[in-house]
N, C-alpha and C positions, 0 to 999 in steps of 0.2 A: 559383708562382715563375716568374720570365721563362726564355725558352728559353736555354741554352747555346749558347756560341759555338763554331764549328768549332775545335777543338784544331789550331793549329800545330808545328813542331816547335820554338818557342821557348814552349809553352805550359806552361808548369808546372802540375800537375795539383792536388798538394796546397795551393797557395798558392790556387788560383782556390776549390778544399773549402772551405776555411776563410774566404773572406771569403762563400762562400753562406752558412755559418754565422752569421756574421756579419750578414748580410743579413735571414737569418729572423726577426729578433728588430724587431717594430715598436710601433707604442704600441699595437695590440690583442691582441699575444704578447710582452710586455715580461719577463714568467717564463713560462716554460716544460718540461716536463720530456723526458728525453732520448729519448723516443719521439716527443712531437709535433715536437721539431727535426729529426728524421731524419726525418717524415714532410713537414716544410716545406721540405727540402731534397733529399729525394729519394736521399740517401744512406744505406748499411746502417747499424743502431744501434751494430754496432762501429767502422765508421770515422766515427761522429759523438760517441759515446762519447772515440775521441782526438783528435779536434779540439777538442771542449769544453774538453777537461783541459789540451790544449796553450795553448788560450787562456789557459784560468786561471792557465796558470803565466807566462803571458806580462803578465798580469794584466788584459787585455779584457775576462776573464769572471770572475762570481763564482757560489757552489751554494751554495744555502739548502736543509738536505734534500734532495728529488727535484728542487728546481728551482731552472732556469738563469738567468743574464739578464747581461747587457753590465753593464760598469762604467764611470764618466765616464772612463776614460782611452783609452774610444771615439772620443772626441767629438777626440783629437790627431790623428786620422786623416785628421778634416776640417777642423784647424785647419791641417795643412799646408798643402791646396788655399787656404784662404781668405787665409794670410799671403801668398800669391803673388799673388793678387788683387786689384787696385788699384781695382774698380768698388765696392766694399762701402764703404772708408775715403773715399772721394771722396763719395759717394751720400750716408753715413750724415745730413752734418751736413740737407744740403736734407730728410731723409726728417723730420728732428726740426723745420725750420723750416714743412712743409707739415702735418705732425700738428699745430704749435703752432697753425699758423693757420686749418685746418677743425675742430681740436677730435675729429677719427679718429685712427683706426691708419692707418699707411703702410708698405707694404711695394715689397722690389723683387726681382726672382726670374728667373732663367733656366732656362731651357729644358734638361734631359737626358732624353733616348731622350722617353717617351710623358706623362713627369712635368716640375710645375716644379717648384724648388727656392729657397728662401726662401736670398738672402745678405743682407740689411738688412732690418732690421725697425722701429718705432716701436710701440709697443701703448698708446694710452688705458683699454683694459680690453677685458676678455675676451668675445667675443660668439659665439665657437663652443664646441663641447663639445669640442673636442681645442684644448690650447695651441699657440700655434705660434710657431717661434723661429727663428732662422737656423738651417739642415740640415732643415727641414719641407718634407714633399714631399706634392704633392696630384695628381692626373691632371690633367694641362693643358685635355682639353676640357672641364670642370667649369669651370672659373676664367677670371675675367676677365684675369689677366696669361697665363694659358696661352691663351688665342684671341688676344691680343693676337700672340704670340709664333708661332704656327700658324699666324698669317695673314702669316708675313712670308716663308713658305718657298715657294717654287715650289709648281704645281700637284702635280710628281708627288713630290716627298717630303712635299707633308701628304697624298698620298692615299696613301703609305705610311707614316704614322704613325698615322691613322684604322683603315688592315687589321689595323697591330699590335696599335693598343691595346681594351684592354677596356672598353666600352662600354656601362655602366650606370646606368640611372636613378635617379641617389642621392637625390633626394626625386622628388616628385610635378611637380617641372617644370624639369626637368634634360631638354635638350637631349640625346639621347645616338646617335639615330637619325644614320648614315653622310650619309645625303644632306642632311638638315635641318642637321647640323651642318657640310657646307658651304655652304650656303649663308647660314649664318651666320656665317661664318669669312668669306665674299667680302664681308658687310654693316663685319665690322669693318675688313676691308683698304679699303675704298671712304670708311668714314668717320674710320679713325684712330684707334678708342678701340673698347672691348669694357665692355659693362656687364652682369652676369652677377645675377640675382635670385631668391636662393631656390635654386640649383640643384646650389651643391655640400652646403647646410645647410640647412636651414628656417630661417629669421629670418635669413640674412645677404645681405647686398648689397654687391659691389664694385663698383668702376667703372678701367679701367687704360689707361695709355697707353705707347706705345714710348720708349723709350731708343735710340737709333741713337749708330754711332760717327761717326769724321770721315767716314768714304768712304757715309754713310746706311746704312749694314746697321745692322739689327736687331740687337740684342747681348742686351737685357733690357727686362722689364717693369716699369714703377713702377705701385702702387694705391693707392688708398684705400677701405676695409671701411668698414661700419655696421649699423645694426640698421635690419630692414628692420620695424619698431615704428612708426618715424616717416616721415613727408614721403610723397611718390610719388617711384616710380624719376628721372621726369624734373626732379626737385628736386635731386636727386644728380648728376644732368648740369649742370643751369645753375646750382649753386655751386660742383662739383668740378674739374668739366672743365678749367677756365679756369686754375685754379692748378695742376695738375698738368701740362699743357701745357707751362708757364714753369718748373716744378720738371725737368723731361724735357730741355727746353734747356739748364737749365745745368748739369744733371750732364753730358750731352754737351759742351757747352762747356770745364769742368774737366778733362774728360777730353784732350780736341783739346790743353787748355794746357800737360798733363803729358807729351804724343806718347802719349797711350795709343789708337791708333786700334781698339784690341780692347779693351773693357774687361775680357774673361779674360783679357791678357796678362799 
């Protein structure tokens, strides 16, 4: 579990409890029973015992027997953040018009703490062994929209996101070493796009480009996935690149049209 934040005195104790609770539950502790929760969150089995049950009755959670798991009325949590959100409803249509015309999944994902997080998606079909949908989080240095997004940050906050995060090699050629993965973070800042192969999956291949707002900050990532079955990586550059390029423009462009010069505003 990620470290705790210093407690202010505007910190509410029970409320921050219960959303680690909350928190604990991912797609490879989707149920769970009331011992491993307290042991995922680090809290006694009695005060995770009444956070469960408080959930339940809130209805977040539901108990099958001994075990726990979230209920979809989770997912209103992050439907608030997302109805405030005018980068997802802008993105969406370009994400459907660039899937239609490479025939891939297209996704677009921003940046929180050490992960990114999927808000628009397209999927032509399933190429990883975990689904992924808008609210799917993956570790940023693994992903091509996450290097994309890593490289847009000053020297010394990606080399405080590199200290924080957990740095492992999830297949056999996953990039995961401190220094190698800057200096492949300076390759994609120098040429603009991130092409990631093999390295958060076995068999998957993305390629991703920046989204900037009106004033050129980086706001979000657009991609395109595939199956790394066919073509070589650099087939994937010279069909993908060119239309996700022009896909990158005019969601920023629709954005500048609507004053959205943040697209999390």
């Amino acid at each position: 579990m990620p470290a705790q934040p210093v407690a202010s005195d505007q910190f509410v104790q029970s409320l921050a409890r219960g959303l680690r609770v909350i928190t604990a539950f991912d797609a490879d502790h989707a149920e769970m029973p009331l011992t491993l929760v307290a042991e995922r969150t680090g809290l006694s089995r009695a005060t995770t015992r009444r956070l469960l049950h408080t959930l339940i009755e809130l209805g977040y959670v539901r108990i099958n027997g001994r075990l726990f798991a979230l209920t979809p009325q989770v997912l209103r949590l992050g439907t608030a953040y997302l109805s405030g959100l005018g980068l997802p409803q802008i993105a969406q249509p370009h994400l459907e018009r660039l899937s239609a015309e490479l025939s891939e999944s297209t996704s677009l994902a921003v940046l929180d703490g050490n992960d990114i997080v999927y808000v628009a998606r397209v999927a032509t079909r399933r190429i990883m062994s975990v689904g992924i949908t808008v609210g799917t989080r993956f570790p940023a240095y693994a992903t091509s929209m996450g290097r994309v997004l890593l490289a847009a940050l000053d020297d010394d906050e990606l080399d405080a996101r590199l200290a924080a995060a957990d740095l492992e090699a999830l297949t056999a050629r996953t990039i995961h070493r401190p220094a190698d993965l800057r200096v492949e973070i300076g390759r994609v800042r120098d040429q603009g796009w991130a092409l990631v192969d093999q390295e958060l999956e076995q068999g998957l291949r993305s390629l991703a480009v920046p989204v900037a707002d009106a004033e050129g900050r980086v706001r979000a990532a657009l991609n395109v996935s595939a199956s790394s079955m066919y073509d070589d990586p650099d087939d994937l550059v010279t069909s993908a690149l060119p239309p996700l390029l022009r896909t990158a423009g005019a969601i920023a462009e629709d954005l500048r049209a609507v004053g959205g010069t943040d697209p999390q505003a």
